[in-house]
BALOBA-1460 file (C-alpha; in Angstrom, 3 decimals):
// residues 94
<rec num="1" residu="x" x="24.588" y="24.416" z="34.112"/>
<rec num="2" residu="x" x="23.242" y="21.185" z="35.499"/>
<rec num="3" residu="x" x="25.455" y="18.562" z="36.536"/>
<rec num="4" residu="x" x="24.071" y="14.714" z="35.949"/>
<rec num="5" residu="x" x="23.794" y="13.270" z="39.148"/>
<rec num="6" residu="x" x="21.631" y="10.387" z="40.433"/>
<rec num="7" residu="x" x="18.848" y="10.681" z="42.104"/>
<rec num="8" residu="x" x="18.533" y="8.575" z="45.070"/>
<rec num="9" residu="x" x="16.331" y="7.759" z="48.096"/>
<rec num="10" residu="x" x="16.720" y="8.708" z="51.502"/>
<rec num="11" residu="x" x="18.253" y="5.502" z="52.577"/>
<rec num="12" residu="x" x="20.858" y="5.843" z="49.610"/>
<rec num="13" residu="x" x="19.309" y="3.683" z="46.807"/>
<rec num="14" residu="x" x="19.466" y="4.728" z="43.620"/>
<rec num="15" residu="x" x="15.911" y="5.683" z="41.966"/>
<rec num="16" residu="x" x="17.251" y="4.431" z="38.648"/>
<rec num="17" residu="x" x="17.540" y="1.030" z="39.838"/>
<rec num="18" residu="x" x="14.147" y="1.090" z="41.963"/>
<rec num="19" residu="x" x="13.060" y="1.914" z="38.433"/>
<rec num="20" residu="x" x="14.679" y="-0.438" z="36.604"/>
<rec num="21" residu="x" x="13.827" y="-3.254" z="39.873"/>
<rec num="22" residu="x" x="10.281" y="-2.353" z="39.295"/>
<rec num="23" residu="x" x="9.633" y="-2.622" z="35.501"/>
<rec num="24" residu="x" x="11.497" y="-5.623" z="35.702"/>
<rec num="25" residu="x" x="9.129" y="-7.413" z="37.697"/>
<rec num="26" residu="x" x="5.966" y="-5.616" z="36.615"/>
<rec num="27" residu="x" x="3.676" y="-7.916" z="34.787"/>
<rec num="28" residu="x" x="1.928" y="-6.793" z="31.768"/>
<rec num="29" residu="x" x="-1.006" y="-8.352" z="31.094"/>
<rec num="30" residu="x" x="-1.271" y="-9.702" z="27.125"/>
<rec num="31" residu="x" x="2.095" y="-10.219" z="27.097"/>
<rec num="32" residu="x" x="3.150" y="-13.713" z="26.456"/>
<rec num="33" residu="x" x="-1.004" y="-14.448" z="27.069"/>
<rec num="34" residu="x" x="-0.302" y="-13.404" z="30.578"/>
<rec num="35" residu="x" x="-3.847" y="-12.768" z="32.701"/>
<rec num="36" residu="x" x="-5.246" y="-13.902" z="29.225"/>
<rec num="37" residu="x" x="-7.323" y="-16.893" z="28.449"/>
<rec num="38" residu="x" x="-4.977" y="-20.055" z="26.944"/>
<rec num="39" residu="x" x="-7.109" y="-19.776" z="23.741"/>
<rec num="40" residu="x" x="-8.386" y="-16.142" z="22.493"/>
<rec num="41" residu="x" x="-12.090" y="-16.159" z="22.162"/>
<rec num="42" residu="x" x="-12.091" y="-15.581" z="18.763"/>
<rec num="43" residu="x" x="-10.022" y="-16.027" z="15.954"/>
<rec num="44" residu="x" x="-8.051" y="-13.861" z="13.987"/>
<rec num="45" residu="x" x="-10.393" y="-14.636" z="11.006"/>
<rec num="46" residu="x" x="-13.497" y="-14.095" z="12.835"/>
<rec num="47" residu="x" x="-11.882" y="-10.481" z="13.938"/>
<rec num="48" residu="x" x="-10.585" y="-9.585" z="10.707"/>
<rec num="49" residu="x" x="-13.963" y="-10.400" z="8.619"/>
<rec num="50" residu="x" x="-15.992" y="-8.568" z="11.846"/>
<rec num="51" residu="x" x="-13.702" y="-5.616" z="11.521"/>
<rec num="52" residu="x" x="-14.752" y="-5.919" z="7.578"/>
<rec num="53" residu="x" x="-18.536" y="-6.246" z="8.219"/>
<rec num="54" residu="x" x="-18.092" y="-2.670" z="10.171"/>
<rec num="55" residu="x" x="-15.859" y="-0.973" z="7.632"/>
<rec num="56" residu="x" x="-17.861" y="-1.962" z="4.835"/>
<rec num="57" residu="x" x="-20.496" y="0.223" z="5.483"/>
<rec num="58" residu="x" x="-18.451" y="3.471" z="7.491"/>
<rec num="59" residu="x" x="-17.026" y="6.552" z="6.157"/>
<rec num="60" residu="x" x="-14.755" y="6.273" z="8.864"/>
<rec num="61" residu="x" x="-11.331" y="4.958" z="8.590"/>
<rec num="62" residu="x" x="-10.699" y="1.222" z="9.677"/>
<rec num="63" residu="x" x="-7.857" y="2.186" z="12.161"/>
<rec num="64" residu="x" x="-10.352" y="4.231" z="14.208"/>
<rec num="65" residu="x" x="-12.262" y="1.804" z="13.917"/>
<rec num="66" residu="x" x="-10.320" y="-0.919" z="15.522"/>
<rec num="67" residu="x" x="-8.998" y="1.577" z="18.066"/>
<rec num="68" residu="x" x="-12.761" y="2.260" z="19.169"/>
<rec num="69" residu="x" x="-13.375" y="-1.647" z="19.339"/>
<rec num="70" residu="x" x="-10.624" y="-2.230" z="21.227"/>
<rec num="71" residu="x" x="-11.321" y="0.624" z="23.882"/>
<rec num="72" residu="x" x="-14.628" y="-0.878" z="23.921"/>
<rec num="73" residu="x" x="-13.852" y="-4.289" z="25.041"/>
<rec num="74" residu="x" x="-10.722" y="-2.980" z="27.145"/>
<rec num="75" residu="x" x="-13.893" y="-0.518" z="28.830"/>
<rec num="76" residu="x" x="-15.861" y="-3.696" z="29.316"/>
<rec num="77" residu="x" x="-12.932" y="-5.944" z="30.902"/>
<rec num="78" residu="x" x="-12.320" y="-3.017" z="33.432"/>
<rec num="79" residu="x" x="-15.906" y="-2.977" z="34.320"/>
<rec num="80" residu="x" x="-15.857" y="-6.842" z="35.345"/>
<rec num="81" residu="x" x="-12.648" y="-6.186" z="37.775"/>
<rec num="82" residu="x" x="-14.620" y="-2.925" z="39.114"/>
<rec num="83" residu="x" x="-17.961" y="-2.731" z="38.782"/>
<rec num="84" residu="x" x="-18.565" y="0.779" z="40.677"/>
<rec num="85" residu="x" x="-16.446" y="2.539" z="38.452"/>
<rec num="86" residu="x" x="-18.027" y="3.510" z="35.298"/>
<rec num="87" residu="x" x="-15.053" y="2.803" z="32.798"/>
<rec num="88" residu="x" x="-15.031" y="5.204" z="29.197"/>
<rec num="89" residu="x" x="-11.896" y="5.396" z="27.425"/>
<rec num="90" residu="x" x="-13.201" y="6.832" z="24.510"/>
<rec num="91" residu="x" x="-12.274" y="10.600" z="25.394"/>
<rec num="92" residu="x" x="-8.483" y="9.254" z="25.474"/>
<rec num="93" residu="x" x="-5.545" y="10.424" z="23.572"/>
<rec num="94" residu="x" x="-3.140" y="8.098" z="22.278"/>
């Protein structure tokens, strides 16, 4: 039987609160606009009726759609931080 203990570091700290220190004071970017532009490029209307234009004429379902779009541009802001990498997301599961 396994007894809950904490796991902690070799100087005594507790991993859970390295953990918890750490996510705490991560910073996500999108969150709150954070590492975003003040004013999104587009708006939602212009996305939404783009997203439409596509749909329209695919036998594939709009939510794969969108996920494939926003790989896409995700792919294409990863290449501008790193441009020796060559960045495909598409062969992800989510």
């Amino acid at each position: 039987m396994i007894q809950n203990h904490l796991l902690t570091t070799l100087d005594g700290s507790s991993t859970q609160k390295i953990e918890r220190d750490i996510l705490t004071n991560l910073i996500l970017p999108g969150t709150n606009r954070v590492g975003m532009p003040h004013h999104p490029k587009k708006s939602n209307a212009q996305r939404k009726a783009e997203i439409n234009e596509i749909t329209t004429f695919s036998t594939i379902g709009s939510e794969q759609i969108q996920r494939a779009l926003i790989l896409k541009e995700f792919g294409e802001l990863m290449k501008e931080k790193e441009q020796e990498r060559d960045w495909n997301f598409y062969n992800r599961n989510f």
